[in-house]
C-alpha positions in Angstrom: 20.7 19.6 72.7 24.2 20.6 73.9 24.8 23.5 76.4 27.1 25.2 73.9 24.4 25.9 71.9 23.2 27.9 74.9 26.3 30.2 74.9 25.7 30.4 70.9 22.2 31.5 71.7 23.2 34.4 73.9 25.4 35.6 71.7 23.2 35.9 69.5 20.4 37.7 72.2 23.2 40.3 72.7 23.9 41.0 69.3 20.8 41.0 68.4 20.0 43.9 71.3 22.7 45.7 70.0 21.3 46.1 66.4 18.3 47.4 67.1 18.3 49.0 70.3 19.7 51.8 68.2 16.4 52.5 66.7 14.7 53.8 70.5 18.0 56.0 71.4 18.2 57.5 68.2 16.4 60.8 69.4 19.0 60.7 72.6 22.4 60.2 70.9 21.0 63.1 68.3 20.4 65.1 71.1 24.0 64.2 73.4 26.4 64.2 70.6 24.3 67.7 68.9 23.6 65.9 65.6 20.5 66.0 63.6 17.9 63.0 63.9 18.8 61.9 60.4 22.5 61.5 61.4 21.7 59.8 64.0 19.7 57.2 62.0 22.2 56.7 60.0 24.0 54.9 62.7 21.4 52.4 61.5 22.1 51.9 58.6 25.9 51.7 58.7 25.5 48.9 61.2 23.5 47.2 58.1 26.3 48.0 55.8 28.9 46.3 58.5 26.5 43.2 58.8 26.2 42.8 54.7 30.0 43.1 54.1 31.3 41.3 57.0 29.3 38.1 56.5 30.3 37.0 53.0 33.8 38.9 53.0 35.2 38.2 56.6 33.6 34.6 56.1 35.5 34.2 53.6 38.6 36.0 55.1 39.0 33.5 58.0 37.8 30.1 56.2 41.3 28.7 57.0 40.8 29.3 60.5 39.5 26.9 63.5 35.9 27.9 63.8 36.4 28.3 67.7 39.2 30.8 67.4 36.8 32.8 65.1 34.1 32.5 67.2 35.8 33.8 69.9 37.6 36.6 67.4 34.1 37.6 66.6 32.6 37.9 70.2 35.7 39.6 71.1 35.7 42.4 68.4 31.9 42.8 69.3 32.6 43.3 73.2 34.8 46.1 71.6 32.7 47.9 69.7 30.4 48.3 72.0 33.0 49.6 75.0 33.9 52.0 72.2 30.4 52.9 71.9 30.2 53.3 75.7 33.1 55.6 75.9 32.3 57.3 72.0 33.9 61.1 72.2 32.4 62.0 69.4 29.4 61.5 66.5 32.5 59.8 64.0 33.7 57.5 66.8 30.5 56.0 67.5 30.0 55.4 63.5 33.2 53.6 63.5 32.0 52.0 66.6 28.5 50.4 65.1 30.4 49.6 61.8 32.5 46.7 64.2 30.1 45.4 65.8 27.8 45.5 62.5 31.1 43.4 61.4 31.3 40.7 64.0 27.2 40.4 63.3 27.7 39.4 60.0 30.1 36.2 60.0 28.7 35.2 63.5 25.4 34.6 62.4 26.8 32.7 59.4 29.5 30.1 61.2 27.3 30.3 64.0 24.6 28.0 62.0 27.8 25.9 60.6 28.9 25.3 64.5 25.3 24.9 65.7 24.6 22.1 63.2 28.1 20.8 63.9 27.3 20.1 67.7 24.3 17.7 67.0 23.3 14.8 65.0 21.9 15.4 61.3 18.4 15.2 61.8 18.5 18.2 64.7 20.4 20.2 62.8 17.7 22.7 62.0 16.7 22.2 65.5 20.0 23.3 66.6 19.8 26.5 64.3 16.2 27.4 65.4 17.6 27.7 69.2 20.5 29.6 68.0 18.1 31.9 66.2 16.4 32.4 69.2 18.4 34.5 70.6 18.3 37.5 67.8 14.5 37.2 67.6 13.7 37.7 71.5 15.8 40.4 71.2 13.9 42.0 69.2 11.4 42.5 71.6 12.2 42.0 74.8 16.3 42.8 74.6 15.5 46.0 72.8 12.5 47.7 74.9 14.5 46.7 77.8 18.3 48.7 76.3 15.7 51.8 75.3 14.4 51.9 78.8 18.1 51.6 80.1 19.4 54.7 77.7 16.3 56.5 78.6 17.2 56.2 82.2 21.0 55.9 82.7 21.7 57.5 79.7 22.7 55.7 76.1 26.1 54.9 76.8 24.8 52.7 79.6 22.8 50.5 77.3 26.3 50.0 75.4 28.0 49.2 78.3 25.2 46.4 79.3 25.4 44.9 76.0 29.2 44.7 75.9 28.8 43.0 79.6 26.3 40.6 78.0 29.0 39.6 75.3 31.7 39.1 77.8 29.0 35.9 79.5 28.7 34.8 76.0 32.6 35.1 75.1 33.5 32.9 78.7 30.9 30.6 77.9 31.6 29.5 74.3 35.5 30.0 75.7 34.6 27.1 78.1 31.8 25.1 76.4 32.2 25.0 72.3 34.5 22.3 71.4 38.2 22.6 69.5 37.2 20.1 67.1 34.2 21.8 65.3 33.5 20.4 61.7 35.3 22.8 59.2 35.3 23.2 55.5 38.0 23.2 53.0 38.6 27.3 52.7 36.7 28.3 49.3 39.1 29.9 46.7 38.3 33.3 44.8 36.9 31.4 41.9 34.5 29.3 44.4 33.4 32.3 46.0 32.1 34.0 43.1 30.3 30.8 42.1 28.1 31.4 44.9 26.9 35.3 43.8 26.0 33.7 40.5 24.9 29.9 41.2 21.0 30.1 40.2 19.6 27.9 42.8 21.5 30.2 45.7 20.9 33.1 44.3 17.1 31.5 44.3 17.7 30.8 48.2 18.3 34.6 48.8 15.9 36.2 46.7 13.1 33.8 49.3 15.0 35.1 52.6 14.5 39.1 51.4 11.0 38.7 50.2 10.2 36.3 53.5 12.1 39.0 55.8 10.6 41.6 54.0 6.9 40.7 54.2 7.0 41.1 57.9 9.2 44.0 58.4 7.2 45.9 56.1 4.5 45.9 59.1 6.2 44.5 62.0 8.5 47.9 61.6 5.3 49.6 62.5 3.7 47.8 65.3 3.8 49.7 68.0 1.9 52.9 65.6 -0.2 50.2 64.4 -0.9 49.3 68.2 -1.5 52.4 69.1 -3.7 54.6 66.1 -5.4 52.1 65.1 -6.2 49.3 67.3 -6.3 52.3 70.3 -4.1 51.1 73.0 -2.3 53.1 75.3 1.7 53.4 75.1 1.9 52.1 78.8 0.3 48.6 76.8 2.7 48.2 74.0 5.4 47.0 75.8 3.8 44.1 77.5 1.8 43.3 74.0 5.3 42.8 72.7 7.0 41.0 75.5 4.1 38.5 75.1 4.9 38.8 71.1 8.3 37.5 72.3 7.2 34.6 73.9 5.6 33.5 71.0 8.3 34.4 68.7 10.9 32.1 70.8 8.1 29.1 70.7 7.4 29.7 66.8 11.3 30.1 66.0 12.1 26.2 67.5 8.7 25.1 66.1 9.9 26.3 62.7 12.8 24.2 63.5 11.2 21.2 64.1 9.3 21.6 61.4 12.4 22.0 59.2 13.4 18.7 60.4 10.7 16.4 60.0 9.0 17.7 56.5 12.1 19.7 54.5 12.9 23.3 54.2 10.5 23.7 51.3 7.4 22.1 52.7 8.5 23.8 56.1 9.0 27.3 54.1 5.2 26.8 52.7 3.7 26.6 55.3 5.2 29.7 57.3 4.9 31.7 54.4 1.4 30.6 53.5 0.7 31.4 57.3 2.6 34.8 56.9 0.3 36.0 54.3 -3.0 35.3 55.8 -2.0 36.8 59.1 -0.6 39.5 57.8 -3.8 39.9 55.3 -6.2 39.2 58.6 -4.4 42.0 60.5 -5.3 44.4 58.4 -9.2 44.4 59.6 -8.0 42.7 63.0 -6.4 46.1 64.2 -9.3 47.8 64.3 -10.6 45.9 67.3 -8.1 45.8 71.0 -9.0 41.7 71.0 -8.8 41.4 67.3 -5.8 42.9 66.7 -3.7 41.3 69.9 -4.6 37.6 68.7 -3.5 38.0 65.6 -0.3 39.7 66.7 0.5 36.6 69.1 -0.6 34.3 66.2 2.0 36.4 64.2 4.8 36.4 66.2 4.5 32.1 66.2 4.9 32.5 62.6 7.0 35.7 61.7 10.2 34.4 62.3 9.9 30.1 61.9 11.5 31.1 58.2 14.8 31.3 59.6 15.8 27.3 60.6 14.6 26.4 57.0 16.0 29.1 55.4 19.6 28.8 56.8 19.6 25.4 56.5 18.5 25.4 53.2 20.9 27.7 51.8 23.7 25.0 53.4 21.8 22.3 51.7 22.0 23.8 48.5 26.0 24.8 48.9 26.8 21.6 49.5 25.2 20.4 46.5 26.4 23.1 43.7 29.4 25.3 46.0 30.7 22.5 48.8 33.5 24.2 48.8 32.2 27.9 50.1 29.3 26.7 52.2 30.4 29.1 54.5 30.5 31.6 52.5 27.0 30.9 51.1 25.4 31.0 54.7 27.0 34.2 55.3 25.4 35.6 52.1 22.1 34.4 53.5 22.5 36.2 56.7 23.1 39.4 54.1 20.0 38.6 52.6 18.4 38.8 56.0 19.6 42.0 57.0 18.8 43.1 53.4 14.8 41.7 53.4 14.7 44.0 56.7 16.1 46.9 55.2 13.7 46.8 52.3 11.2 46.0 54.2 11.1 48.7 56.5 12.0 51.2 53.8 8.3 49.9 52.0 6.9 50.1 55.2 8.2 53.9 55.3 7.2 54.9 52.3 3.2 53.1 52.2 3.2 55.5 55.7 3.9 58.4 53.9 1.9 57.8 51.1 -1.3 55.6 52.0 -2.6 54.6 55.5 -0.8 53.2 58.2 -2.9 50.0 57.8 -1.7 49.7 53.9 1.3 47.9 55.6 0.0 44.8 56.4 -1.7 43.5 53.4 0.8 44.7 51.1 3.2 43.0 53.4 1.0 40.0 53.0 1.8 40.7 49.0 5.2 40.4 49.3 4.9 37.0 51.6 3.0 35.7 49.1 5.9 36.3 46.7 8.3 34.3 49.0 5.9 31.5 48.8 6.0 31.6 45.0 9.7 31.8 45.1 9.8 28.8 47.4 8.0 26.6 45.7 9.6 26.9 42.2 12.6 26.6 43.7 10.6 23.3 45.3 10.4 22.3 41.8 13.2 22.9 40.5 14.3 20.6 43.5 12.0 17.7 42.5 12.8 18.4 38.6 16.8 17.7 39.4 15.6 14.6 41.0 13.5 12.8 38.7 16.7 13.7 35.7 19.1 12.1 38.3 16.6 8.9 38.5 15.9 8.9 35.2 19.8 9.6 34.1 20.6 6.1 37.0 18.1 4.2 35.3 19.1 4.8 31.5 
């Protein structure tokens, strides 16, 4: 693999960090700025909104541009936000903050999979993604305890300022180490972008990445309760439970990859989400024992973020076939899918809290991994069904 993909991959660790970190300083930032806790969340969810517009709009916005330029555009606007966040006067300033970074999130993560799988040969290009990839997901738990432990400390603006230092390494490196000549698409008109919001097969692609998103962020959004109420462990434990988590998320997210590669996103898809659902299921007595519960947590993690190679790539698959001209614009919507699947998932998560048990979350997100794995395989067979008409329609 190609050392650019390394500065793509901490890109992605940093923005990744930045997204969620927001979640452990929430209570600090209420308490700084003299804003209620739900104000302060809300910081949350505007970052979302910034993510979900800026990958299909600004995608599309800058299709006529060299992907390098935008790459570095996009790191450079993210280094931004986050100084502003550092230096925020106010409660509205750090809103407008997040909703720039939240924007630069969005169409990195979708030409970021274009100018992974442009760097290598065809049959490591979901390889190349998984790596990528690999950079959001052990932020997630090792980038983001270790921001929350910074802000608690030094205070929250110094997590920003760490963050914004991270995206400077990134922006040098892929400065000095992506190539000028990345593959680029014919920019998608108006009429081709709209194809992809109503093409059946993409919209097919999406519906997969909420519900496979979703099904683990419906409990995953809750682990560290989960760790604690039920399966008994002390605070002081969570954090090392999860950095382990993290180690095997990384290991899970390239053997996803792999897996991607040598049997096909669908047969790839089925098994993670198959896996998904019986961990997920299994957890739900597991957590009631300390051993139980951390094996099946580490079993997880190899599994709870493999979707993502297979799902990006895919998506790409699938616009090239039916939008070739906006395939760029289709992997951004995937990355709003993404971003939407944890959204909905954690909003479930909140509300089976609030109205059942704590440990409600993991079967029924087991339920709704199960529905991804429906979704994938008629979308497997719709696949094989266009195939066999193409045969037929070459032999006739």
């Amino acid at each position: 693999m190609p050392i650019a993909l390394f500065a793509l991959t901490l890109s992605a660790f940093a923005i990744g960090t930045t997204e969620f970190v927001i979640v452990g300083l929430v209570p600090t930032i209420a308490t700084d700025l003299g804003v209620t806790l739900p104000s302060a969340g809300l910081l949350v969810s505007l970052y979302a909104v910034g993510v979900a517009v800026g990958a299909p709009v600004l995608t599309a916005l800058t299709g006529k541009w060299n992907r390098k330029h935008v790459l570095l555009s996009l790191m450079a606007l993210f280094v931004a936000g986050n100084l502003l966040a550092w230096q925020a006067p106010s409660y509205e300033s750090l809103i407008l903050a997040r909703i720039l970074t939240g924007l630069a999130h969005g169409v990195f993560f979708s030409i970021g999979s274009t100018i992974a799988t442009g760097l290598v040969a065809k049959e490591k290009e979901a390889s190349a993604i998984a790596i990528m990839f690999t950079g959001l997901t052990v932020a997630l738990v090792t980038g983001v305890p270790l921001g929350t432990w910074i802000g608690q400390n030094f205070g929250w603006r110094a997590t920003f300022l760490v963050v914004s230092a991270l995206g400077t390494i990134a922006l040098i490196g892929s400065a000095l180490l992506v190539p000028n000549n990345l593959k680029q698409s014919k920019p998608a008109t108006l009429g081709e972008q709209v194809k992809v919001l109503v093409q059946p097969r993409l919209v097919l692609v999406y519906l997969m990445t909420i519900l496979g998103y979703g099904g683990t962020f419906t409990a995953f959004t809750y682990l560290a309760p989960i760790l604690q109420q039920e399966a008994g462990f002390a605070p002081s434990a969570i954090s090392l439970i999860m950095l382990v988590y993290g180690a095997s998320v990384a290991v899970g997210n390239i053997y996803g990859g792999k897996l991607a590669d040598k049997k096909g996103p669908i047969r790839a898809l089925s098994i993670i989400f198959s896996a998904l659902a019986v961990i997920l299921f299994a957890l739900t007595f597991a957590m009631e024992s300390k051993v139980a519960a951390v094996i099946t947590v580490l079993v997880w993690g190899a599994f709870a973020f493999g979707n993502v190679p297979g799902l990006q790539v895919y998506v790409v698959q699938l616009a090239e076939k039916f939008t070739p001209n906006a395939v760029d614009v289709a992997s951004g919507l995937n990355i709003a899918a993404f971003n939407i699947g944890i959204a909905v998932g954690s909003v479930v998560g909140g509300a089976i809290v609030d109205g059942m048990q704590l440990s409600d979350t993991a079967w029924i997100g087991a339920l709704i991994s199960v529905a991804a794995l429906m979704a994938t395989r008629y979308s497997g067979h719709l696949d094989k069904r266009a195939l066999k008409n193409t045969a037929d329609t070459a032999s006739a």
